[in-house]
N, C-alpha and C positions, 0 to 999 in steps of 0.2 A: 791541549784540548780543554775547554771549558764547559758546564753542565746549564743549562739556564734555569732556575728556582724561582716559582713566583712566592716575592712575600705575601704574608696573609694581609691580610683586607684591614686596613687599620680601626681603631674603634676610638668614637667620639669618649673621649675623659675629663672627668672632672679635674678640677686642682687639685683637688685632697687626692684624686688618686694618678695623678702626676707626678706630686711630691713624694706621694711614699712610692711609686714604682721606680723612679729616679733614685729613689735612697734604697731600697730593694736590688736595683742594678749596681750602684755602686757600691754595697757590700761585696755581692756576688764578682764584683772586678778585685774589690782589696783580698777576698777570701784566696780568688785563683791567684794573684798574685802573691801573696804571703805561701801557700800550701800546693804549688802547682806541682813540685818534684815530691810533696812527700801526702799520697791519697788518704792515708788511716788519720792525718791529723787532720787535713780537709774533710773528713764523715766525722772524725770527733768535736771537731767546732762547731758543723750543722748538727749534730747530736746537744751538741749543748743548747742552742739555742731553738731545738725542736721541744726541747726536756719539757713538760707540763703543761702542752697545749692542745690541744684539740684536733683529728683529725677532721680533716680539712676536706668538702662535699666535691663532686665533679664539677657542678656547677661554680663553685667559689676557685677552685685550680683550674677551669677553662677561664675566669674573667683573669683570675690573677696571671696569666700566660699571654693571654690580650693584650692587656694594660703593658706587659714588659717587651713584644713584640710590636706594640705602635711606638712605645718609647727608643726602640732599640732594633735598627733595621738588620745589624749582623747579627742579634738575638735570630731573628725571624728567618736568617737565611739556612740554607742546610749544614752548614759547619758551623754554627752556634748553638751545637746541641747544650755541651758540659756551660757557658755563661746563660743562656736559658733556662735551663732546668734549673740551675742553682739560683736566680733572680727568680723566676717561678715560685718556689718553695720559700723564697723571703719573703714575695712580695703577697703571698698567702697569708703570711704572719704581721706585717705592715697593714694588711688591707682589714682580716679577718681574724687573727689573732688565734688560725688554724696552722696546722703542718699537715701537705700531704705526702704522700711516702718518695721519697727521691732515690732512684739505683743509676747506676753503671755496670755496664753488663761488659763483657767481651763475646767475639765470635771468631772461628779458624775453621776454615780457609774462604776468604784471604784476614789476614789479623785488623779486626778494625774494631775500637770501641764507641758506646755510644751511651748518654748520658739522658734520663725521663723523668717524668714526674709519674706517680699514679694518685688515683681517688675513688672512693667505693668500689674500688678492683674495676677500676676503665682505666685506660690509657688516655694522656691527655697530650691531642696534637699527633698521637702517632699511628702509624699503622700497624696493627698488631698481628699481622705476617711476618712482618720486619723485626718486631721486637721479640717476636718466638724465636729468631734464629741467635739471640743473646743470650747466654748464660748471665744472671747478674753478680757481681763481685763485691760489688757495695751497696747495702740499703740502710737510711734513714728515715726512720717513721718518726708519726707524732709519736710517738713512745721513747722518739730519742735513740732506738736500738740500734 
C-alpha cells in the first residue's frame, strides 16, 4: 500500500541560495552518512557547528526549509523528515548565519521516530498535533546544547 504526499509548492531561488542549499543538503547527506548508527555523535557535530550563532527567526527556518525542499524532492516528501530537518538547520547557517533549534522525538504505540526544526517556539512545516504526540530525545539549539 502506498500513501500519496503532495510536495510543497516549489519556491523561485536565487543562485546564492542554490549553492548554499545544495552545500546545506550535502553536508546533511555526509553527516547521515558518517553518524547514522551512532545519534549522540550526529547531535554532537550539529552542536558544534551550531556553537556561537545566533538563533535563527521562523521566518528565516521557513525560507531556509523552502530553499531545501525545492532543492530536494525526497527532502519535501513524508519520509525525509531526519535529511530535512538536518539540511534545514544548515541551510539556516549557509543562508543566515542563524541555528534554529533541531529535535527527534520518539512516540509508542506504534514506535515511530520523527526529526524538526523549531524557531521562536513555532514548529516549522509541521503539525503540531502530530508533533505533541513525540516525546523529543535529541535537541540542538543555537546554543549548541
Amino acid at each position: 500500500m502506498s500513501t500519496l504526499v503532495a510536495l510543497p509548492e516549489p519556491t523561485a531561488l536565487t543562485r546564492h541560495e542554490q549553492l548554499r542549499g545544495r552545500a546545506a543538503l550535502l553536508t546533511a547527506w555526509l553527516l547521515l552518512a558518517r553518524h547514522r548508527h551512532r545519534p549522540e555523535r550526529l547531535a554532537a557535530s550539529l552542536a558544534a557547528r551550531a556553537a556561537g550563532l545566533r538563533p535563527a527567526t521562523a521566518q528565516q527556518a521557513r525560507h531556509a526549509q523552502a530553499v531545501i525542499t525545492t532543492l530536494s524532492p525526497r527532502c519535501g516528501s513524508g519520509r525525509g523528515c531526519l535529511p530535512r530537518s538536518l539540511a534545514t538547520a544548515l541551510a539556516c547557517r549557509t543562508l543566515y548565519r542563524t541555528w534554529p533549534t533541531w529535535r527527534v522525538g520518539m512516540r509508542y504505540p506504534p514506535l515511530m521516530s520523527h526529526a524538526w526544526v523549531q524557531a521562536d517556539n513555532q514548529l516549522i512545516g509541521e503539525d503540531p498535533d502530530v508533533i505533541a504526540t513525540y516525546t523529543p530525545t535529541l535537541t540542538v539549539g543555537p546554543e549548541g546544547a
